[in-house]
C-alpha positions in Angstrom: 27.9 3.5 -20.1 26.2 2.6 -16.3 24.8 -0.6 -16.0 21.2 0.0 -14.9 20.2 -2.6 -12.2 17.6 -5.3 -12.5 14.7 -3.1 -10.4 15.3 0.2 -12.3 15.0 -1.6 -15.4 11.9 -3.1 -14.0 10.6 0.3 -13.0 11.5 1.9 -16.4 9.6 -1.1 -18.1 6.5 -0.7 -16.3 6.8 3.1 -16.3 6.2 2.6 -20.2 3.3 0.0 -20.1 1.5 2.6 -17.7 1.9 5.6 -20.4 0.8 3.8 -22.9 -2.2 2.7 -20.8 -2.6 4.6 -17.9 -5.4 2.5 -16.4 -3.2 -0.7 -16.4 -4.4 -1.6 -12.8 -2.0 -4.4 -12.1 0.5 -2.2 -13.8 -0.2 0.3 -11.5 -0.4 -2.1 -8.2 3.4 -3.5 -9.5 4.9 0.1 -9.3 3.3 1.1 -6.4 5.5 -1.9 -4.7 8.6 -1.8 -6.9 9.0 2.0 -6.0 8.1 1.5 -2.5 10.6 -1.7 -2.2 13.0 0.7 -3.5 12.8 3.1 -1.3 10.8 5.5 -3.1 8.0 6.0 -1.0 6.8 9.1 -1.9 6.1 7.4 -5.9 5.1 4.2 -4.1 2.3 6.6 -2.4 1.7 8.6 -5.9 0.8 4.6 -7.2 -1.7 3.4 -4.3 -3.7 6.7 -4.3 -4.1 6.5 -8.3 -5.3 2.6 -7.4 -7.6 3.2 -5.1 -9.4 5.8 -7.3 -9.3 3.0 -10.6 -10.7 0.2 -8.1 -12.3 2.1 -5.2 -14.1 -1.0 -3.6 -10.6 -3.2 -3.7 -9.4 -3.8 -0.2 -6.2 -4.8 -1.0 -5.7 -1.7 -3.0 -6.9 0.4 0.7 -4.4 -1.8 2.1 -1.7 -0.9 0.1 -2.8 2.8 0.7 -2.7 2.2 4.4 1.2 1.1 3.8 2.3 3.6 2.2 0.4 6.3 4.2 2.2 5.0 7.5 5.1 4.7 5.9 5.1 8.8 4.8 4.1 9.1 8.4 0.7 9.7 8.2 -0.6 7.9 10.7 -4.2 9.2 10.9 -4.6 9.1 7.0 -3.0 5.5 6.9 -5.6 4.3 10.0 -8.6 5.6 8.2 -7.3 4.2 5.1 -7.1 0.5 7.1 -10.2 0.7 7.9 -11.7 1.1 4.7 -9.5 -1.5 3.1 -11.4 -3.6 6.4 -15.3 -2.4 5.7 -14.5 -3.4 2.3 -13.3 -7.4 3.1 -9.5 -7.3 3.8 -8.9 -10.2 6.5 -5.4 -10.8 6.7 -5.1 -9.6 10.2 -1.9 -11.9 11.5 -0.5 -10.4 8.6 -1.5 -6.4 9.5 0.4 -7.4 12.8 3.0 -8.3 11.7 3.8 -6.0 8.1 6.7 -3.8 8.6 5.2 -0.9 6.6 2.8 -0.6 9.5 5.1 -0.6 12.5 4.8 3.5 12.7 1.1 2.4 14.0 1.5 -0.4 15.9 2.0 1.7 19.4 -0.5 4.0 18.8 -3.9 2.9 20.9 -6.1 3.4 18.1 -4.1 0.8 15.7 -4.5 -1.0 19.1 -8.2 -1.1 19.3 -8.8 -1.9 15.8 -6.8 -5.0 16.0 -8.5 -5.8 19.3 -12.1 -5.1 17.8 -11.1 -7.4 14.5 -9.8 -10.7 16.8 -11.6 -13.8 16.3 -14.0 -14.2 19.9 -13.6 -17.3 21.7 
């Protein structure tokens, strides 16, 4: 028998707590990273669209949208996605320069000029 690794049995867990109750937010958020942190971006991407529609005025949940949108390379979706998760609080933005799931928008000018616009004046 094949030994199943810690994270797949994590997965498999929370897979059944979400069937049983599909509207398990923090279930939901939990996946969305496990698969993603696994390489399984495309599921990690399934995850944050289903949280954004259960807590549509979350930032964090836009957020972790954004992430996953840039990291399936879709840059303009994962921008307008940031912005949202912005209008709607999110103010970590040392850590939105820094967050590797972002770094397919960190050259682009528009990425750019939304950082610029969110500094702190002096």
């Amino acid at each position: 028998m094949a030994k199943t690794t810690d994270h797949e049995f994590e997965i498999t867990f929370f897979e059944s707590v979400l069937r049983r109750d599909p509207r398990y937010t923090d279930v939901v958020e939990i996946l969305g990273g496990l698969y993603t942190k696994h390489g399984r971006i495309a599921d990690g991407l399934r995850m944050d669209r289903r949280l954004v529609k259960l807590l549509p005025v979350n930032a964090t949940a836009h957020y972790n949208l954004a992430c996953s949108l840039a990291l399936s390379k879709r840059a303009a979706e994962a921008l307008r996605s940031l912005r949202q998760a912005i209008e709607l609080g999110y103010r970590d933005f040392d850590w939105m320069q820094q967050d590797p799931d972002l770094e397919g928008l960190k050259h682009r000018a528009d990425f750019l000029g939304l950082i610029e616009q969110l500094k702190p004046q002096s």
